[in-house]
N, C-alpha and C positions, 0 to 999 in steps of 0.2 A: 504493500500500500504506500508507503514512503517514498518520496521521490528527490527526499535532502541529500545534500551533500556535505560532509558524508552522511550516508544511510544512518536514520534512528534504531536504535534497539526493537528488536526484533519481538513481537507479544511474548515468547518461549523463552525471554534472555530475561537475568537477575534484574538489567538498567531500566528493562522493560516501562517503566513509570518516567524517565526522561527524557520521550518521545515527544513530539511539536503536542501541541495541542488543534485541533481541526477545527472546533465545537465546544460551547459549553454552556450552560444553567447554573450558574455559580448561586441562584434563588434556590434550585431543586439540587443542590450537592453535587454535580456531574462534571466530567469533562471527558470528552472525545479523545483521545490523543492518536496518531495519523498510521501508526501501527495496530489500528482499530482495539484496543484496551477503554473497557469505559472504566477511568480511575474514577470512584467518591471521596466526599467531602471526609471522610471519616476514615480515608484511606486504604476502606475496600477496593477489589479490580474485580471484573466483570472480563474475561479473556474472550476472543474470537470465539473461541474453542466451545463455549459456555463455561469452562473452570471458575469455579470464584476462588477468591483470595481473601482471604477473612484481612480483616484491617489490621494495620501494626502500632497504630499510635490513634489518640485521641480526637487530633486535626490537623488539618492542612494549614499553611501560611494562608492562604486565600480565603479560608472558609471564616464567615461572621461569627461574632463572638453572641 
């Protein structure tokens, strides 16, 4: 799906979450990122694959207090 230069981390790769952003609802906790990952506000992931990724921490920089 990426078409940067260089290539963003791959959905399957650990970086996977430091991918462009495409998309996002920062009201509804979401963001797109361009190796199709839906990351949440709560730092769940949502993989192509369907895999989810249970969250790792509290919040994001971005997400409202």
């Amino acid at each position: 799906m990426c078409t940067h230069q260089p290539a963003c981390p791959t959905a399957d790769s650990p970086g996977r979450d430091a991918a462009h952003a495409i998309a996002h609802k920062f009201e509804q906790g979401w963001v797109l990122l361009c190796n199709g990952v839906l990351f949440f506000a709560d730092t769940g992931e949502l993989l192509p694959n369907g895999q989810v990724i249970a969250p790792r921490r509290t919040s994001w920089a971005g997400a409202p207090v």
